[in-house]
C-alpha positions as CSV (number, residue, x, y, z in Angstrom):
1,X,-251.2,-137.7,-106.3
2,X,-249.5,-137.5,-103.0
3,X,-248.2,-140.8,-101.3
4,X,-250.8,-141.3,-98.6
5,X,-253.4,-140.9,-101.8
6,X,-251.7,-143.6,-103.6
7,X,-251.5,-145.8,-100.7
8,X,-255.2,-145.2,-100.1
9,X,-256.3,-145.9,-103.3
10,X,-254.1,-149.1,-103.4
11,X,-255.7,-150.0,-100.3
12,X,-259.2,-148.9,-101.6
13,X,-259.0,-151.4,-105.0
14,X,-257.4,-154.5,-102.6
15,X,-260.7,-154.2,-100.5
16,X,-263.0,-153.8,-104.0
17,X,-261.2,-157.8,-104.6
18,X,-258.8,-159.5,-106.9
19,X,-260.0,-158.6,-110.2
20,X,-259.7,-154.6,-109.6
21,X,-256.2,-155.5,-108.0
22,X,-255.1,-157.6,-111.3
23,X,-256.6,-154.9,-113.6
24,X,-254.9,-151.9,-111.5
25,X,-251.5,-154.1,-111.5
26,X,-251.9,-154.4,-115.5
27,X,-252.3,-150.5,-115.5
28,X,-249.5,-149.8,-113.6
29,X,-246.9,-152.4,-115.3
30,X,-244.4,-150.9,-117.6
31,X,-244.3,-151.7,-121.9
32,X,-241.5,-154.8,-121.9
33,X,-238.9,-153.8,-124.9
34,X,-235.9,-155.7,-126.1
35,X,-232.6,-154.6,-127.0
36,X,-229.7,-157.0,-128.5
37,X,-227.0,-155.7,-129.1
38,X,-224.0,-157.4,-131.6
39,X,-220.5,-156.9,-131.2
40,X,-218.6,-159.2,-134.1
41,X,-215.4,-160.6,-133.1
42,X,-215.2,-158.8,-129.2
43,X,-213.8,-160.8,-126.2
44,X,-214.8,-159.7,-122.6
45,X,-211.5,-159.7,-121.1
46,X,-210.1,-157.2,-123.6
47,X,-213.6,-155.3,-123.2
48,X,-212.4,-155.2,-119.6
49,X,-209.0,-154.2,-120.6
50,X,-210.4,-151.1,-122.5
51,X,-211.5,-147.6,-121.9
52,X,-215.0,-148.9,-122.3
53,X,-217.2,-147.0,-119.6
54,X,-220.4,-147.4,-121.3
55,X,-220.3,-151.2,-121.1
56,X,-218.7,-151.2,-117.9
57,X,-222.0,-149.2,-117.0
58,X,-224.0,-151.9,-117.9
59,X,-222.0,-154.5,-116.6
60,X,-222.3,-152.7,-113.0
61,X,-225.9,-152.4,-113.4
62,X,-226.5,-155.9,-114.5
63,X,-224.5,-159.8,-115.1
64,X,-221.8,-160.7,-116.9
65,X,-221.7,-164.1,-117.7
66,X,-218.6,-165.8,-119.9
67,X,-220.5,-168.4,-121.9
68,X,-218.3,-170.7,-124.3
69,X,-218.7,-171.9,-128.0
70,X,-218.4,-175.3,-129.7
71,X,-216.1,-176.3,-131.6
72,X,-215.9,-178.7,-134.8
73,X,-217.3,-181.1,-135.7
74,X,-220.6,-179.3,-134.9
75,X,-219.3,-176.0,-136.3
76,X,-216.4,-173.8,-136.6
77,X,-216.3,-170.8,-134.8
78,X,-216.9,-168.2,-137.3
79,X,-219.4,-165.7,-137.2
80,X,-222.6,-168.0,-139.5
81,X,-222.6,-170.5,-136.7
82,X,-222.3,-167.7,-134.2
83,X,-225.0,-165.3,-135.5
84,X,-227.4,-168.0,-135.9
85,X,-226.8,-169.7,-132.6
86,X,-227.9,-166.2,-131.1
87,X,-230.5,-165.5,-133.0
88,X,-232.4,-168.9,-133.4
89,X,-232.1,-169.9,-129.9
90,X,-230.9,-173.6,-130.9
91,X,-226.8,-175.2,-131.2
92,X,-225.5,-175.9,-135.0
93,X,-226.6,-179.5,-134.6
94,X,-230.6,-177.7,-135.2
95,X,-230.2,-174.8,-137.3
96,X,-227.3,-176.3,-139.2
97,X,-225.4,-173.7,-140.5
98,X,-221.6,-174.5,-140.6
99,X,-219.7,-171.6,-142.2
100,X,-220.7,-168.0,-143.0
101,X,-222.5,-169.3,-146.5
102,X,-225.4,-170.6,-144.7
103,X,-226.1,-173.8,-147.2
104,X,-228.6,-176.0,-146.1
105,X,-229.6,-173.4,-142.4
106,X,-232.7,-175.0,-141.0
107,X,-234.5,-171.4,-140.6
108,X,-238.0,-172.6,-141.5
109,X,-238.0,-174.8,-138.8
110,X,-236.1,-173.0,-136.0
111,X,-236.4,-168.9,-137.3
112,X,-234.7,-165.8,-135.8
113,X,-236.6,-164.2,-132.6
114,X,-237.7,-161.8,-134.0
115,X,-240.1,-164.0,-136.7
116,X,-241.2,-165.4,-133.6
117,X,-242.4,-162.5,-131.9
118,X,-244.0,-161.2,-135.3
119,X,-245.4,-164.8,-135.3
120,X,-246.5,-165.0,-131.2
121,X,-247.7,-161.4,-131.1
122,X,-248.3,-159.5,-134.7
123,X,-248.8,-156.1,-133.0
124,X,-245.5,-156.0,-131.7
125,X,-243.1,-153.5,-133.6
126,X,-239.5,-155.4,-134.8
127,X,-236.5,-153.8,-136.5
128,X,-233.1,-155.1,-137.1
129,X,-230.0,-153.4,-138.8
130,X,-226.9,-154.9,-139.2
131,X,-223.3,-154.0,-140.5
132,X,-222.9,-157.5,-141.6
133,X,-225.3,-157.7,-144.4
134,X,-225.7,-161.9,-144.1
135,X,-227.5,-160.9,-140.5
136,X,-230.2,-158.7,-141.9
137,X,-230.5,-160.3,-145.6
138,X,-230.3,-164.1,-144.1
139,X,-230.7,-164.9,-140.6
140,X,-233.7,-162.5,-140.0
141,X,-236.7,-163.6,-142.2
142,X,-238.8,-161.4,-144.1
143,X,-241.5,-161.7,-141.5
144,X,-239.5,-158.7,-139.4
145,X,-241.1,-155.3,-139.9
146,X,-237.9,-153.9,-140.3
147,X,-234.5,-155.6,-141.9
148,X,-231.4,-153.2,-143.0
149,X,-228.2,-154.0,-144.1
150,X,-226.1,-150.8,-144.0
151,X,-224.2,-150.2,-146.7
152,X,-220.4,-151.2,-146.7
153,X,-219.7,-147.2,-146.9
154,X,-221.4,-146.2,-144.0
155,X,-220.7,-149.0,-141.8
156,X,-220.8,-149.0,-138.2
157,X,-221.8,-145.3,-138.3
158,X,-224.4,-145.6,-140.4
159,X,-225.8,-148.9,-138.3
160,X,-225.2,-146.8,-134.9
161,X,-227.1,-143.5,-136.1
162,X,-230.0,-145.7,-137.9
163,X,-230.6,-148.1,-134.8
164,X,-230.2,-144.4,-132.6
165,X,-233.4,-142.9,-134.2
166,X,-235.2,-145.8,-134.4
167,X,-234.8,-146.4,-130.4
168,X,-235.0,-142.6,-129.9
169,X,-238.2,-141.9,-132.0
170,X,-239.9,-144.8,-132.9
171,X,-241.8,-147.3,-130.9
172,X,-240.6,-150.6,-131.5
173,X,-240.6,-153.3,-129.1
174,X,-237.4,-155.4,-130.5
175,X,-234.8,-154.3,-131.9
176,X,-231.3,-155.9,-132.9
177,X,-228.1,-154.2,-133.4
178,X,-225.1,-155.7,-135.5
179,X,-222.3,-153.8,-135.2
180,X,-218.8,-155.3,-136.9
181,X,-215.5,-152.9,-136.4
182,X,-214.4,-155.1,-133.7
183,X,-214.0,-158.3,-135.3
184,X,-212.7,-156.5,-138.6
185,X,-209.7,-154.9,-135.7
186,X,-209.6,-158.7,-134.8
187,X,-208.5,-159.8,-137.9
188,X,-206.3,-157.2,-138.9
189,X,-204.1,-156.2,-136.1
190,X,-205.0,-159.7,-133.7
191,X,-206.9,-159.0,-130.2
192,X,-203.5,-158.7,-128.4
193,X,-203.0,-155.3,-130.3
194,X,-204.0,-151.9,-129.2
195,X,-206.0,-151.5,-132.1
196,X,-208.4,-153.9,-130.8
197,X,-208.8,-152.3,-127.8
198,X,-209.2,-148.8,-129.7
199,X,-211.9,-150.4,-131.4
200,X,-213.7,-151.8,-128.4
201,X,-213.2,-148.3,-126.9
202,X,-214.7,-147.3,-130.7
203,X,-217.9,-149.5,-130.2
204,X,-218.4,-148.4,-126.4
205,X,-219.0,-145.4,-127.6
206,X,-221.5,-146.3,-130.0
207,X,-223.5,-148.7,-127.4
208,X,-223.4,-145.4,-125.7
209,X,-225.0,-143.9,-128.1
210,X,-227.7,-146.4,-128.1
211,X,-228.5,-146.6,-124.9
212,X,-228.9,-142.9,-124.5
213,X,-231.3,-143.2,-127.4
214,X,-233.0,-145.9,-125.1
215,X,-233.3,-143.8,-122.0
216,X,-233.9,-140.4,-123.6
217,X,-237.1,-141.8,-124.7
218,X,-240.0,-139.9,-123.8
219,X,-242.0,-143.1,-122.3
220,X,-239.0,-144.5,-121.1
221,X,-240.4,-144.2,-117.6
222,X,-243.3,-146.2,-118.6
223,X,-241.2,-148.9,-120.2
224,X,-239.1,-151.8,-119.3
225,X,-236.0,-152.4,-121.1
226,X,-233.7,-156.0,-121.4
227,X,-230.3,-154.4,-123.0
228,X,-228.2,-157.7,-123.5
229,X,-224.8,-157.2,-125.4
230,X,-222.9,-160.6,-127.1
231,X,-220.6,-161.6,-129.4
232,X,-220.4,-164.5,-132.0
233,X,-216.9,-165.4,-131.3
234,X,-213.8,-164.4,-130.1
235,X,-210.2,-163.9,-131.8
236,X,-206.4,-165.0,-131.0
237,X,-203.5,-162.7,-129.8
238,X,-202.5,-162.5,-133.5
239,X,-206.0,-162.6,-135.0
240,X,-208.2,-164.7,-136.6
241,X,-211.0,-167.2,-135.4
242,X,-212.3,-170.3,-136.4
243,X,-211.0,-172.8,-134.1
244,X,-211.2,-174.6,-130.9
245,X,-208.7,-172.2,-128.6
246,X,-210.6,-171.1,-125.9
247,X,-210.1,-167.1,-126.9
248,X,-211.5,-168.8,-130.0
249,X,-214.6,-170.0,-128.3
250,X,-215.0,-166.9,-125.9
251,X,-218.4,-165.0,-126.1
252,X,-220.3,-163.8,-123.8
253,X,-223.5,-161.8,-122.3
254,X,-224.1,-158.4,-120.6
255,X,-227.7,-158.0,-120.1
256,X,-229.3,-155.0,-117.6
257,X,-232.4,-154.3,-116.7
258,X,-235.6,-156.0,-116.3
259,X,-235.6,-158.3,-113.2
260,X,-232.0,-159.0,-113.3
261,X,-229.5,-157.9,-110.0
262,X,-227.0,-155.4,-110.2
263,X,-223.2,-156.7,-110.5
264,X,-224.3,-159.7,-111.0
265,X,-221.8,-162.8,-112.2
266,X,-223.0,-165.6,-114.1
267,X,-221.8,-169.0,-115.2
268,X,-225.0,-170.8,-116.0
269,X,-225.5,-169.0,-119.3
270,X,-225.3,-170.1,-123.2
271,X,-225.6,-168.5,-126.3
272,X,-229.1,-169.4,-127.1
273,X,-230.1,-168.1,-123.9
274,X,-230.0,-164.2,-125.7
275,X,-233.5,-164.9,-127.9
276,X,-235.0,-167.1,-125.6
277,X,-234.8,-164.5,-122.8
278,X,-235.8,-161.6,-125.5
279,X,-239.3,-164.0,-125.5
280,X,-239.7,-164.2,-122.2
281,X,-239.1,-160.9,-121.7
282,X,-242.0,-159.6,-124.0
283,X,-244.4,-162.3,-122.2
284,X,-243.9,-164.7,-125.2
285,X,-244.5,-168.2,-123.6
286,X,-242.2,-171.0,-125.6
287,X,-243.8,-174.4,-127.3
288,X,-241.6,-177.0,-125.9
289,X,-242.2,-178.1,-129.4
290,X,-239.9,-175.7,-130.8
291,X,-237.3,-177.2,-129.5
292,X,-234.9,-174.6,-128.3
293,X,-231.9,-174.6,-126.5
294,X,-231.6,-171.6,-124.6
295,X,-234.0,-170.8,-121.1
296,X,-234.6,-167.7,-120.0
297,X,-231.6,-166.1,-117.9
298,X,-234.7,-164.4,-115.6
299,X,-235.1,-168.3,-115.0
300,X,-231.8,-169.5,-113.6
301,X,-232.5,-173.7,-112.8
302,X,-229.1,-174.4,-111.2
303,X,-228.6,-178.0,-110.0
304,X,-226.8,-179.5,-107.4
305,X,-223.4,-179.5,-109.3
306,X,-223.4,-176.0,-109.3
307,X,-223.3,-175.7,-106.1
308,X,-219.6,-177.1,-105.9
309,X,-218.4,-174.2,-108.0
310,X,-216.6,-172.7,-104.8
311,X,-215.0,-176.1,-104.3
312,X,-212.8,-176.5,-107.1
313,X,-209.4,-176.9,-107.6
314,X,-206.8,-175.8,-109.6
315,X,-204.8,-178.6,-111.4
316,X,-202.6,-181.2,-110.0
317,X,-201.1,-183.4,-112.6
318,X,-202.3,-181.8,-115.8
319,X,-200.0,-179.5,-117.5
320,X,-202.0,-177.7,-120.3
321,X,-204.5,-176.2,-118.2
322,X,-203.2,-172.8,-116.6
323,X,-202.0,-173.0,-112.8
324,X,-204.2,-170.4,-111.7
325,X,-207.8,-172.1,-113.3
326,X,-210.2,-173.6,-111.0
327,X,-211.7,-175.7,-112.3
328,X,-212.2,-179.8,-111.0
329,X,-213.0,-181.3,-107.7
330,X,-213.8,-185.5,-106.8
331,X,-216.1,-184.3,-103.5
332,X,-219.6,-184.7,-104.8
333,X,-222.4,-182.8,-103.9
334,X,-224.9,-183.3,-101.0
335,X,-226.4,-186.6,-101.3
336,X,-224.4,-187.7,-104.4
337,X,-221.8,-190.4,-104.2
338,X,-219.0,-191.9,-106.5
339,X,-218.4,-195.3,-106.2
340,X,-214.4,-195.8,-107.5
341,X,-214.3,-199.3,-105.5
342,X,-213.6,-201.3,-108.6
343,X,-211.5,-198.4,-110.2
344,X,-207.8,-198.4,-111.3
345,X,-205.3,-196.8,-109.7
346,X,-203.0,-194.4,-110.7
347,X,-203.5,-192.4,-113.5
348,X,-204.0,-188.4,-113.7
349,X,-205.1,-186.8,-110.5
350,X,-208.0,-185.0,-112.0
351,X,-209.6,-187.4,-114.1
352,X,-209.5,-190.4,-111.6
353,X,-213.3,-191.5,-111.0
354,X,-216.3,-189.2,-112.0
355,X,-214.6,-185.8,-112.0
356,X,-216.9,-182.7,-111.3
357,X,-215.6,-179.7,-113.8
358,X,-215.6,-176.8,-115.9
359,X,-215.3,-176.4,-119.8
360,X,-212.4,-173.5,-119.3
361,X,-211.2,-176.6,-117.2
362,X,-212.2,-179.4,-119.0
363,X,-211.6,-178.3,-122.7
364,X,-208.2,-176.9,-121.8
365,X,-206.9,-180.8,-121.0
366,X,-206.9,-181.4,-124.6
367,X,-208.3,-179.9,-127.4
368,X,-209.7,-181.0,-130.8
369,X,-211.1,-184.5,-129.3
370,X,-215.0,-183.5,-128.9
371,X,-214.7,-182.0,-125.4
372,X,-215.9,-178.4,-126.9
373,X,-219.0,-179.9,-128.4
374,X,-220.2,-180.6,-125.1
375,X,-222.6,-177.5,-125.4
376,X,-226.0,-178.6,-123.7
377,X,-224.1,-179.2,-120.5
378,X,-223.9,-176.2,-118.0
379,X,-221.9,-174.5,-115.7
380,X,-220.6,-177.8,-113.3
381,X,-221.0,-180.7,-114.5
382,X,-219.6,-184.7,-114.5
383,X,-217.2,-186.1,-116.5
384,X,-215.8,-189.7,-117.0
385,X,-212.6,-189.4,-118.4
386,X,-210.8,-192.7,-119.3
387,X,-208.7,-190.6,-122.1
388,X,-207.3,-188.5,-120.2
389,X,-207.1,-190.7,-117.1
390,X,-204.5,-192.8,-118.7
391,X,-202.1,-190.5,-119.5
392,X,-199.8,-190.7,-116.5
393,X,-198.9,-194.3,-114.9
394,X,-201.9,-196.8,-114.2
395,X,-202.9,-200.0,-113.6
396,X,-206.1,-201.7,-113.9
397,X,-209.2,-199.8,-116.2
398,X,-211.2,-196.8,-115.8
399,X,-214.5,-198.3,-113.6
400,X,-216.3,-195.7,-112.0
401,X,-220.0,-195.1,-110.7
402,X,-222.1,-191.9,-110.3
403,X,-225.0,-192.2,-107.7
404,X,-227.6,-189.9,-107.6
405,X,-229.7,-189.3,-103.9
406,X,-232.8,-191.3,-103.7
407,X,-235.4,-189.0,-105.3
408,X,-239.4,-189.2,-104.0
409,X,-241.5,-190.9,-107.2
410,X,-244.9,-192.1,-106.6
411,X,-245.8,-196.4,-106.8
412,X,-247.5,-197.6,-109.9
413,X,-247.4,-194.2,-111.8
414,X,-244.8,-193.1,-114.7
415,X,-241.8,-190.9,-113.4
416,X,-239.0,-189.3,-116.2
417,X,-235.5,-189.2,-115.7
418,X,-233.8,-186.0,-117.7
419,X,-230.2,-185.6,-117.8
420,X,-227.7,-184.0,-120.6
421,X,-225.6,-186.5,-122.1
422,X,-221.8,-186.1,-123.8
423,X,-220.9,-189.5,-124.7
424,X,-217.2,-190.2,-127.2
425,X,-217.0,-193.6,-127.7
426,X,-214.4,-196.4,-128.5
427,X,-214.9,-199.9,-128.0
428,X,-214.2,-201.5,-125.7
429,X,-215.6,-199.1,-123.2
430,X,-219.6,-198.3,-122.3
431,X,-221.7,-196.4,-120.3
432,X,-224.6,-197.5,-118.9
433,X,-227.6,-195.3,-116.5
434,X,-228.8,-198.3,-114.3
435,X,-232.1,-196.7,-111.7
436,X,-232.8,-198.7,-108.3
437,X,-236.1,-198.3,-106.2
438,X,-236.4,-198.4,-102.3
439,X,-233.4,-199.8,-102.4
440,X,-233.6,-202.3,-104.8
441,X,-231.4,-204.1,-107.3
442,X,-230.3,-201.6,-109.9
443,X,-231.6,-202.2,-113.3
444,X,-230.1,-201.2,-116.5
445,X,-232.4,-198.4,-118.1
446,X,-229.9,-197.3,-121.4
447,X,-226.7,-198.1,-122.4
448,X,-224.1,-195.9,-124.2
449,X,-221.5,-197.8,-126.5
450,X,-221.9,-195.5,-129.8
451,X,-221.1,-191.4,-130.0
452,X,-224.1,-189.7,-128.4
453,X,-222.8,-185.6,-128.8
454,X,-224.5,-183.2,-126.5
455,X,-227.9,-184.6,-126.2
456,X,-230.7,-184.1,-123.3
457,X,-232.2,-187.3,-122.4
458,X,-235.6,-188.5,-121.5
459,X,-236.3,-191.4,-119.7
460,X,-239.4,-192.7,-119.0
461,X,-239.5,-194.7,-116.0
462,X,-242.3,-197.1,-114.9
463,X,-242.3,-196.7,-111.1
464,X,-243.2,-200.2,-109.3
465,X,-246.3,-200.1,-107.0
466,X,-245.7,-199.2,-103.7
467,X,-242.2,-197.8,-104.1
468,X,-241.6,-194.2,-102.9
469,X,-237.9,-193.5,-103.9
470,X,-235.8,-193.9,-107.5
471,X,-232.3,-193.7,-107.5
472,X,-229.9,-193.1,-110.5
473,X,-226.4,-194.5,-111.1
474,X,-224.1,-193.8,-114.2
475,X,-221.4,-196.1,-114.9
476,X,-218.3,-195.7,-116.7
477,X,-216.1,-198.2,-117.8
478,X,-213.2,-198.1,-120.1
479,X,-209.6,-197.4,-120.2
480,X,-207.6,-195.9,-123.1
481,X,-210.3,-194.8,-124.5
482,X,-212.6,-191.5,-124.2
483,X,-215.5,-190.2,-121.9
484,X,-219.1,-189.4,-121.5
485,X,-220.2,-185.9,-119.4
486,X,-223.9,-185.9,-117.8
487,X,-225.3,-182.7,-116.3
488,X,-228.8,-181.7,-115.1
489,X,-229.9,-184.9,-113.7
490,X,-234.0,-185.0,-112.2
491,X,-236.6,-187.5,-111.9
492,X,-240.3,-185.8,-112.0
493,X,-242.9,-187.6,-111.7
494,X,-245.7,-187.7,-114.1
């Protein structure tokens, strides 16, 4: 069909009304498929050091976003945690697996991705294979069309050319890839070596292989495919993972295609973001009630710390963080205030008053306290620091207020305030969210004085008659003591 028949016809089914137009814009969408692919054990700045065109391919053609791990208590970072972060959607604190033997994983209640589209939409086609066997035997549930665990004697060869044919001839519509040679490089010869970076060059090839198999597809022009790339963990300069180091910690995403821009840079992404966005992908609408983690990276929701990324500084007084990181700044965003009149004085630079930060920033201050379990939080967000505050000449305590703008709520009706919450405590220091209307007196609506770890709050709020704005206000006291992080802070009214 020629152009000016196309347009004509398009023209000719607008005029016939909205029903031919939706039934002609069905016809004409392409098949949503879903590719994950695994990499065990591979960090993206040595990805970036290697000869690793393939995934510099899709890197060009679609984001890269860093996106860091916990830490113990919640887990350590080893590859159980990791996998089943990924793959479930949900932190360690919900699917509960703490080591690589998986005793006592919460599954049932918060499966793989793939159970859930076998679950949302039976007809779909699903198919993972994995070099790791505890992916494929464990994580994945029996409810997957397709589960294989390549034998140790085949490997990452034998995963690549299975997961190949299966994109090249079959038709499935999700499919996850484990592939492990990195992370066994990682452990052998340490990510500073050039055997790790052979290996990564190794793997790009096989992700080369795989998308090939993608694209060489005979319907591939009638289909839409969401190739994301991750990791479980990272690795130190002389190998090994497990702890809170932020090479440790490192994973990341490279996803291309569907609605995503080209060259894209990301900083608003998590781990449990990968199967959430493999459901929304394939049209698979998530139950609040499931209680997952991750949004959809097609669905970025920044908020208004985010926007102060390009503000930040690099340190002033703190020594462990690297000169060149960005990563703190006191100027609050548009219509935010901090209130330090009744703080201390003195103290260290970056942590006096409601700081807004990083976790690269944050985390590197001091590790091992906590501060990497702050998970739920994303991209910028506000810290209270009394801890670290204190560790340079001071006088007086840590008293510090965060104040929201005045939000529009409607009189007499039920408003919610949401927010993520990171609270350490030690007596005898508290935190308390106080919310004032038109104006008003502020009134106390939760305190914090026990350990709340990376929660999102919900606050139901009964809005007086008449009023027509809320505002929000988080105070911080303390002093040698340790800090609470909030992040993602709305009122909606109901």
């Amino acid at each position: 069909m020629s152009r000016r028949a196309l347009l004509m016809s398009a023209a000719a089914l607008a005029a016939a009304g909205p029903l031919a137009t939706a039934t002609a814009a069905r016809a004409a969408a392409r098949t949503p498929k879903v590719l994950v692919i695994g990499l065990d054990g591979a960090l993206l700045n040595r990805i970036k050091d290697a000869d690793a065109p393939h995934l510099d391919a899709l890197m060009s053609a679609g984001l890269t976003s860093v996106s860091p791990l916990y830490a113990d208590p919640m887990a350590p970072t080893l590859s159980g945690p990791g996998w089943s972060t990924i793959i479930t959607g949900v932190w360690p604190d919900k699917h509960h697996v703490k080591d690589n033997a998986f005793t006592g994983n919460a599954f049932a209640q918060y499966p793989d991705f793939l159970t859930r589209i076998e679950t949302a939409k039976p007809s779909l086609s699903t198919y993972a294979v994995a070099s790791w066997n505890p992916v494929t035997d464990t994580i994945f549930s029996a409810k997957v069309d397709t589960r294989v665990s390549t034998p140790d004697a085949e490997y990452d060869t034998g995963t690549t050319s299975r997961a190949a044919a299966e994109l090249a001839g079959g038709n499935r519509d999700a499919v996850f890839v484990h592939l492990d040679n990195v992370d066994h490089a990682g452990h052998s010869y340490g990510a500073a070596s050039s055997q790790y970076l052979d290996a990564i060059h190794g793997v790009d090839t096989q992700v080369g292989q795989l998308v090939a198999a993608v694209r060489g597809r005979s319907t591939y022009g009638s289909e839409d495919w969401l190739i994301m790339v991750t990791a479980d963990h990272g690795h130190t300069d002389a190998g090994g993972h497990g702890g809170s180091s932020a090479a440790e910690r490192q994973t990341f995403l490279i996803a291309s295609g569907g609605s995503i821009t080209p060259g894209s840079t990301r900083y608003d992404i998590k781990m449990p973001d990968v199967a959430v966005s493999a459901l929304a992908h394939l049209g698979i609408a998530v139950d609040p009630a499931w209680g997952l983690d991750g949004r959809p990276l097609q669905q970025p929701t920044p908020d208004a710390f985010d926007a102060l990324r390009p503000q930040l500084q690099t340190r002033a007084d703190e020594t462990g963080i690297g000169s060149a990181v960005v990563g703190f700044t006191h100027t609050p965003p548009a219509g935010w205030a901090v209130d330090n009149s009744a703080m201390g004085t003195g103290g260290v630079t970056e942590w006096r008053g409601w700081t807004f930060t990083t976790d690269e920033f944050w985390t590197s201050a001091e590790r091992g306290q906590w501060r990497e379990t702050n998970v739920r939080a994303r991209n910028v967000f506000a810290v209270a620091d009394g801890d670290e505050w204190v560790d340079k000449s001071y006088t007086g305590t840590f008293d510090s207020t965060l104040i929201s703008p005045a939000w529009p709520v409607t009189g007499g009706r039920t408003a919610t305030l949401s927010y993520t919450s990171h609270y350490r405590q030690e007596a005898p220091q508290k935190g308390e969210v106080l919310v004032s209307y038109d104006g008003g007196t502020p009134v106390t609506v939760r305190t914090y004085t026990a350990d709340t770890v990376s929660k999102a709050e919900s606050i139901s709020l009964q809005v007086p008659a008449g009023v027509t704005t809320a505002q929000v206000r988080f105070r911080y006291t303390g002093g040698n003591n340790w800090f609470w992080v909030v992040d993602g802070v709305r009122i909606t009214s109901g």
